[in-house]
C-alpha positions as CSV (number, residue, x, y, z in Angstrom):
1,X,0.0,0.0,0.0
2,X,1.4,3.4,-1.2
3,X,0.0,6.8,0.5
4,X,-1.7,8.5,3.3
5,X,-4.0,6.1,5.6
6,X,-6.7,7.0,7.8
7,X,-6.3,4.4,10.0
8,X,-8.6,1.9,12.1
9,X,-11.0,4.9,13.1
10,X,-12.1,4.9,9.3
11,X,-13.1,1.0,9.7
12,X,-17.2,1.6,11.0
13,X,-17.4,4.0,8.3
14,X,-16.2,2.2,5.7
15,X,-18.7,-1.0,6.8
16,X,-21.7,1.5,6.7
17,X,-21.0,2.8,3.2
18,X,-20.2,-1.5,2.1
19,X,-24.0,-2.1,3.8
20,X,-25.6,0.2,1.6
21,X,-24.2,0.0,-1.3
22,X,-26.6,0.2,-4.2
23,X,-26.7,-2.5,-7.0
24,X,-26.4,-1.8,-10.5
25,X,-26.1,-4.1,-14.0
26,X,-24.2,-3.9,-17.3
27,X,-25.2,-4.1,-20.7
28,X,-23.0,-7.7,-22.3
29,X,-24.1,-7.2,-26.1
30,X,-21.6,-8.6,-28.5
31,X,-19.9,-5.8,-30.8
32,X,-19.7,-7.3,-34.9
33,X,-16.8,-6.0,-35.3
34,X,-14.7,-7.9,-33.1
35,X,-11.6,-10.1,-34.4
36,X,-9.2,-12.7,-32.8
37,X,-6.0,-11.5,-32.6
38,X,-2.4,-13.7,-33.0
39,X,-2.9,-14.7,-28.8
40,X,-6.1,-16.0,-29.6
41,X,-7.5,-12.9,-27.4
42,X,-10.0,-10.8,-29.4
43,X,-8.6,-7.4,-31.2
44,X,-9.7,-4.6,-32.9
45,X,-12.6,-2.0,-31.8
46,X,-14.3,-5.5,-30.2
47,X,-15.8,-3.6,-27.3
48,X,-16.8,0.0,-28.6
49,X,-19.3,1.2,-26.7
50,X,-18.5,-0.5,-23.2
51,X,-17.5,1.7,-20.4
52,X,-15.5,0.0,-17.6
53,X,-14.9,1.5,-13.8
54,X,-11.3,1.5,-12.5
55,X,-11.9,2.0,-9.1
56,X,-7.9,2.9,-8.0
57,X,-6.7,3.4,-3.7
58,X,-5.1,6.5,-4.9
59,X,-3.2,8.6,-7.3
60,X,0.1,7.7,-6.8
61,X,2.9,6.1,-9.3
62,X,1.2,2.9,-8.8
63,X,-2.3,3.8,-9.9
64,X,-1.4,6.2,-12.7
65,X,0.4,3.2,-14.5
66,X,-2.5,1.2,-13.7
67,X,-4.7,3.7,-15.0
68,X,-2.3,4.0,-18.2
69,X,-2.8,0.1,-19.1
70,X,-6.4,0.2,-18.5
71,X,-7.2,3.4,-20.5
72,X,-4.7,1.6,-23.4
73,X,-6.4,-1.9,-23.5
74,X,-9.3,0.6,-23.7
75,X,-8.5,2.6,-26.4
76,X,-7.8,-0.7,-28.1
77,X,-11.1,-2.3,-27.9
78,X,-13.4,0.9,-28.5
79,X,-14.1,0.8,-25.1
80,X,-14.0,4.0,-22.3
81,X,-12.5,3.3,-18.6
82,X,-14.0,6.0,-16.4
83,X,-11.2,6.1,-13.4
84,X,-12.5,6.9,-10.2
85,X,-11.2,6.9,-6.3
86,X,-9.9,8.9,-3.5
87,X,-6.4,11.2,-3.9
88,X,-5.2,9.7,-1.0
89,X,-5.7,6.1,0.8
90,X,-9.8,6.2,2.0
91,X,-11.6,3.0,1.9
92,X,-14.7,5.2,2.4
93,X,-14.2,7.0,-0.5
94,X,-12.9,4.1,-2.8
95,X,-16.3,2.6,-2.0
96,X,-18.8,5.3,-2.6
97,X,-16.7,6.1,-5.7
98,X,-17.6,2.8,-7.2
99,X,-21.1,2.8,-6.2
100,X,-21.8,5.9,-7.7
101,X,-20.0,4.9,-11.0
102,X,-21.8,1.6,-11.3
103,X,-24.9,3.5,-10.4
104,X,-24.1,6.4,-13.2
105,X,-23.8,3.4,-15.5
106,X,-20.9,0.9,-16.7
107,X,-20.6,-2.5,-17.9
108,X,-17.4,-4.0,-15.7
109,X,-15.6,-2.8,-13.1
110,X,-11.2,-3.2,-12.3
111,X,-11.2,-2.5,-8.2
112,X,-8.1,-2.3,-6.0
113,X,-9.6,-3.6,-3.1
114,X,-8.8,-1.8,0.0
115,X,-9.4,-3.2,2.4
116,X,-10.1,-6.5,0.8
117,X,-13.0,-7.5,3.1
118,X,-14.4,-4.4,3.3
119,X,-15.0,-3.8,-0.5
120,X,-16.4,-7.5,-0.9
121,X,-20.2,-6.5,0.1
122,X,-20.2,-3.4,-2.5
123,X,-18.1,-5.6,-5.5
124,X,-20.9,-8.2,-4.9
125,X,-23.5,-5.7,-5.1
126,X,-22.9,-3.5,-7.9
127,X,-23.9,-6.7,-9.8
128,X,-21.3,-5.9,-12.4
129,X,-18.2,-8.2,-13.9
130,X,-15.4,-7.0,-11.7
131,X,-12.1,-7.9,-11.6
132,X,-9.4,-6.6,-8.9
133,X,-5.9,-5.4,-9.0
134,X,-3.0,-4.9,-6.6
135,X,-5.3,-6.5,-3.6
136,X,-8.2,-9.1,-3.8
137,X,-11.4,-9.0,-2.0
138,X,-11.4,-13.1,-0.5
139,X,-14.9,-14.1,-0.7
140,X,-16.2,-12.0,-3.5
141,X,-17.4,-12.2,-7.2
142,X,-14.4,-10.3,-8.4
143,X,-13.4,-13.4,-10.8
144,X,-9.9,-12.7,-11.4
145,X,-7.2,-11.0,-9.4
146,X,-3.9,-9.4,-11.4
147,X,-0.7,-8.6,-9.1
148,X,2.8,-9.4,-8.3
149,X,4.0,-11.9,-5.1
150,X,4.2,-8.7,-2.4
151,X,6.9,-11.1,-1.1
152,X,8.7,-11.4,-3.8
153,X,8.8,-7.4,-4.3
154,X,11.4,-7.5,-0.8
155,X,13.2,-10.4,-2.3
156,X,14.2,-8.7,-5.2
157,X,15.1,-5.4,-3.4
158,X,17.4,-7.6,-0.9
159,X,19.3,-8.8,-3.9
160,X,20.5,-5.5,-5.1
161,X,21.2,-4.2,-1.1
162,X,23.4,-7.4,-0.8
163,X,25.8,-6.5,-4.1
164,X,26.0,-2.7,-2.8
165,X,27.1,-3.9,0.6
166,X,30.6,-4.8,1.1
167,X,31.1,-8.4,1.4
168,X,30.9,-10.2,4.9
169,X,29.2,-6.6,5.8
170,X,28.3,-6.0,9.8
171,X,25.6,-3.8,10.8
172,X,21.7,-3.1,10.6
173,X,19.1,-1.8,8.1
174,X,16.3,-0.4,9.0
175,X,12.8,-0.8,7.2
176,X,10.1,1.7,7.8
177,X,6.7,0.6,7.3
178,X,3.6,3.6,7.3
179,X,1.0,1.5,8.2
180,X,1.8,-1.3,11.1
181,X,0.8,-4.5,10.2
182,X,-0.7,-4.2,6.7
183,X,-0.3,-7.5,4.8
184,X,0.7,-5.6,1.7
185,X,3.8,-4.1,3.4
186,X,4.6,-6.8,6.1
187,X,5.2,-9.4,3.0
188,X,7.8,-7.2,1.1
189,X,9.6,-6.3,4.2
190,X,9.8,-9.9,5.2
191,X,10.8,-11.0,1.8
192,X,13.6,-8.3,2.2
193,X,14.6,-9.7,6.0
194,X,14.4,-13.3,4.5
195,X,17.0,-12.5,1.4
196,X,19.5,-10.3,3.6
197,X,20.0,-13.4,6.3
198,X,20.7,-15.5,3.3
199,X,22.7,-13.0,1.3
200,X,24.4,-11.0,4.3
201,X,24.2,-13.3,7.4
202,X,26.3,-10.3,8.9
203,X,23.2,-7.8,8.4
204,X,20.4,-7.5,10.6
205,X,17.2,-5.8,9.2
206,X,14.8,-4.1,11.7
207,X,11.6,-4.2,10.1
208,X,8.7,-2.9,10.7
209,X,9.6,0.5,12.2
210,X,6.9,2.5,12.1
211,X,6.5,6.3,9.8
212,X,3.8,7.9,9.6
213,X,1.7,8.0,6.0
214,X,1.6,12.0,5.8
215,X,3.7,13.1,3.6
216,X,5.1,15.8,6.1
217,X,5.1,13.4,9.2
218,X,6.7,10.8,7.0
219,X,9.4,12.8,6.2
220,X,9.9,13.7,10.4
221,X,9.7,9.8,11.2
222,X,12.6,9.3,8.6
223,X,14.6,11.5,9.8
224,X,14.2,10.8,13.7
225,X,15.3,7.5,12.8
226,X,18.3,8.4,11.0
227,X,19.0,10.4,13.8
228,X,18.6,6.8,16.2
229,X,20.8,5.1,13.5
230,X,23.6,6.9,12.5
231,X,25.9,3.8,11.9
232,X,22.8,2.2,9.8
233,X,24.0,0.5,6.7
234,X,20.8,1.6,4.8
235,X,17.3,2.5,5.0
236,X,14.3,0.8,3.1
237,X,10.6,1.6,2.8
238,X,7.5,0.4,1.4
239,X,5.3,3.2,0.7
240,X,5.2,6.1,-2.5
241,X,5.9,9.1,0.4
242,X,9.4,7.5,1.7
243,X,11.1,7.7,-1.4
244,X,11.4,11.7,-1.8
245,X,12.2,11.9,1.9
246,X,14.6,9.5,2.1
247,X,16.3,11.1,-1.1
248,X,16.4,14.4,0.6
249,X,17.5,13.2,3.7
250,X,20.8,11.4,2.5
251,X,21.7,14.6,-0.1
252,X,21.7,16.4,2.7
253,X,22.8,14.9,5.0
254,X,25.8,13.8,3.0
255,X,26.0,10.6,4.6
256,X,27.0,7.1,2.7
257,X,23.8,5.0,4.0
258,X,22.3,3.0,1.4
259,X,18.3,3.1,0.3
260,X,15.8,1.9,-1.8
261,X,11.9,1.1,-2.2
262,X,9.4,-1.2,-3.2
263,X,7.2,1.8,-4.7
264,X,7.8,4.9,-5.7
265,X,8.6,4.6,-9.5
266,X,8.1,8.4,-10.7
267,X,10.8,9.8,-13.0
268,X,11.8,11.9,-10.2
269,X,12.5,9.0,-8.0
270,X,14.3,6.8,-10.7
271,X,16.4,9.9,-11.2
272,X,17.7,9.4,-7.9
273,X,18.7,5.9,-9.0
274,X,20.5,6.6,-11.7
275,X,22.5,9.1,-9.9
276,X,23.6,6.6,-7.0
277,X,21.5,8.0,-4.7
278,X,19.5,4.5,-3.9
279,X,20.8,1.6,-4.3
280,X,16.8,0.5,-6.4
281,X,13.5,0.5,-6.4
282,X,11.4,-2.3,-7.3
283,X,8.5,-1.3,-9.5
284,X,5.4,-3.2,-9.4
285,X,4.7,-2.7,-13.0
286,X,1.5,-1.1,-13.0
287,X,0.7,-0.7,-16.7
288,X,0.5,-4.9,-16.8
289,X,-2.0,-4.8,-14.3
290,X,-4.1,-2.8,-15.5
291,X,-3.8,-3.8,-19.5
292,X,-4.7,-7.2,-18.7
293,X,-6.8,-6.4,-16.2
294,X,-8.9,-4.0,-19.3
295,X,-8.4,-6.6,-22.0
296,X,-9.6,-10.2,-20.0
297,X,-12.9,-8.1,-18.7
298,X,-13.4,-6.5,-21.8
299,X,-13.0,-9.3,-23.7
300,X,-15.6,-11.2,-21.2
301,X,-18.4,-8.5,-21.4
302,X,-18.0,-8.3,-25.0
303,X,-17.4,-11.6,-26.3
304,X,-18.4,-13.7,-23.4
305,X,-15.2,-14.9,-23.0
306,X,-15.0,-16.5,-19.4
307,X,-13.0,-14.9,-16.9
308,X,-10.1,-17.1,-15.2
309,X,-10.8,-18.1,-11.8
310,X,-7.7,-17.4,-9.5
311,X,-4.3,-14.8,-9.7
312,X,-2.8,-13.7,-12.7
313,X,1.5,-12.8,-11.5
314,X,2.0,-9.4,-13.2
315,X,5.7,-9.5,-12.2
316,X,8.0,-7.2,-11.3
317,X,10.5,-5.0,-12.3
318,X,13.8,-3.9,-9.9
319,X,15.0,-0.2,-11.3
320,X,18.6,-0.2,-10.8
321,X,21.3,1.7,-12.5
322,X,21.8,-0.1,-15.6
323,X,18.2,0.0,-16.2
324,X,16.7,3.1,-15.4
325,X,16.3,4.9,-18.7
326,X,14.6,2.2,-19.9
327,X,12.0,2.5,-17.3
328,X,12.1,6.5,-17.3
329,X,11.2,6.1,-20.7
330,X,8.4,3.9,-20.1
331,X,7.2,6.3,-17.4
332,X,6.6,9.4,-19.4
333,X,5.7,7.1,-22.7
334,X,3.3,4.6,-21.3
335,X,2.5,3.0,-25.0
336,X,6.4,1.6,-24.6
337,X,5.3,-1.3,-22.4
338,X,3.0,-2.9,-24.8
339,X,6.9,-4.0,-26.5
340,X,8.2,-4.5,-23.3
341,X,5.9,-6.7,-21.4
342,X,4.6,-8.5,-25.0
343,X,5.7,-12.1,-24.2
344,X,4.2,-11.9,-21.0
345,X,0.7,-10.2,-22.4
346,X,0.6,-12.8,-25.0
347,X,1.3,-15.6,-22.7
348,X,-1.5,-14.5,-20.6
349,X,-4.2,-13.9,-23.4
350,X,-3.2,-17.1,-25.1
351,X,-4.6,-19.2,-22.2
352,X,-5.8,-16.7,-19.3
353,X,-7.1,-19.8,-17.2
354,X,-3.3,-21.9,-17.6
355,X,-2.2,-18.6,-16.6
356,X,-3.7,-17.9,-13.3
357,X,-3.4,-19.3,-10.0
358,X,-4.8,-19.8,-6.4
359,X,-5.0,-16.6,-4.8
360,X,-3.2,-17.3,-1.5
361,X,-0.2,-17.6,-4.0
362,X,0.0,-14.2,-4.0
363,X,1.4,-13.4,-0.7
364,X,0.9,-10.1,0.9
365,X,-2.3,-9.4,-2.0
366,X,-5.1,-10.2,0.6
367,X,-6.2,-9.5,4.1
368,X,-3.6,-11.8,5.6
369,X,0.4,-12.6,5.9
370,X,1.6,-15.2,7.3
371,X,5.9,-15.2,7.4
């Protein structure tokens, strides 16, 4: 999870909305002038006319690439995505935002489900296809779920903090996390603790070290604990509003400390990358999620084409030096990812039900974690 949280105090609120949420159908006609394209996925304007919800957490660099992929699988069909949500992290919001689309009128609807259990009462009740990205709703009709292992996120931001740390390196990292005990940043920081023991048994990674999700409170947690830590071997954290403070904090504080992220892919941040400023990021590639996610439920509500049961792996991508103006350039040019992710795209839309799996696969995607 990537922004500002209003925490447990939000959670009767957010029930009371779920209870009365209003139902609301979709039209399913076929369009004539639909093809099949080379992944035996249908191609060309196949869905013009159908309007889909993407129902996003908030607007950070995660959901405008989501947004991006959804809007282009869009564009691609004949379709319209009408993207709605909250700013900033408000289950609240996210909710009445998708009831009021669905009750304005759509055919299918892409939801980020947070919090998963929460959102399963309105998903069921809007009565339209849905689908969900970044975190499932257990329990509901959302059919298919498209995300990375959260796990696997750490795992792979472990592996480039053990090849900047000297070998046989002695000391501690510290991992912030702004919301205690979510699943979604738990997993990554465990995958991260898991990695370092095995990669630098010499390391010891305190997790779970709590900053706060305002942006401007963030930015005073960070820096009290560099304060705590000043022989830390590096910093990591999980959510969109460490990255910029943890930038600012090492320039000026001129210090040699190591960090990185599992979020936080804006140019602005990958800049910071490239410069030797962070050791990575690890982005959760976005645009995939959402392109599939627009392309399996349009192809469903205009060709009937069944929706796989179970989790679609959208993979990951670790920003490091060598590759960061690739990624840059992807950023500001979403329609360069359709090259870059098309063996995985086609893989998937050749045989969407070979590709998916159980949901508890995805670690860290639900309402649980279990280390």
């Amino acid at each position: 999870m990537r922004s500002v949280l209003r925490r447990t105090a939000l959670a009767a609120t957010v029930v009371a909305v779920a209870l009365g949420a209003t139902a609301c159908g979709g039209s399913s006609s076929k369009s004539p002038t639909a093809t099949t394209g080379s992944a035996g996925a249908p191609s060309g304007q196949y869905a013009k006319g159908k309007t889909i919800i993407l129902d996003t957490i908030y607007r950070a660099p995660l959901a405008q690439n989501q947004a991006a992929g959804a809007k282009q699988a869009a564009e691609e069909a004949g379709a319209t995505v009408k993207w709605v949500g909250p700013t900033d992290i408000n289950p609240p919001a996210g909710i009445k935002a998708l009831q009021d689309a669905s009750a304005a009128g759509a055919d299918g609807a892409i939801v980020a489900a947070f919090p998963g259990d929460l959102f399963k009462v309105p998903i069921d009740r809007t009565g339209l296809p849905t689908v969900t990205i970044d975190l499932y709703s257990p329990g509901s009709k959302a059919a298919t779920h498209f995300a990375p292992d959260k796990y696997s996120l750490g795992v792979g931001l472990a592996k480039e903090f053990a090849k900047a740390l000297p070998a046989g390196a002695q000391g501690n990292i510290i991992g912030g996390i702004c919301v205690p005990g979510l699943p979604s940043l738990v997993a990554p920081q465990q995958g991260f603790i898991d990695t370092m023991k095995q990669l630098q048994p010499g390391v010891t990674v305190k997790g779970n070290q709590p900053v706060d999700g305002d942006a401007t409170k963030n930015y005073a947690s960070w820096q009290r604990i560099i304060q705590q830590n000043p022989g830390a071997l590096g910093f990591i954290g999980q959510c969109d509003q460490d990255v910029p403070n943890l930038i600012k904090l090492k320039k000026d504080s001129g210090s040699s400390f190591q960090i990185g992220a599992t979020s936080g892919d804006s140019a602005a941040n990958i800049a910071a990358v490239k410069d030797g400023t962070m050791v990575a990021i690890v982005s959760q590639d976005g645009w995939v999620e959402g392109y599939l996610a627009g392309r399996l439920l349009l192809g469903n509500l205009a060709e009937n084409t069944p929706l796989p049961k179970g989790w679609i792996n959208t993979g990951f991508t670790v920003i490091t030096k060598a590759n960061a103006d690739a990624v840059t350039a992807r950023v500001n040019d979403p329609s360069k990812n359709s090259v870059e992710f098309k063996s995985l795209v086609d893989k998937v839309l050749a045989d969407p039900q070979a590709a998916s799996a159980p949901y508890d696969g995805c670690r860290g995607c639900g309402t649980t974690f279990q280390p």
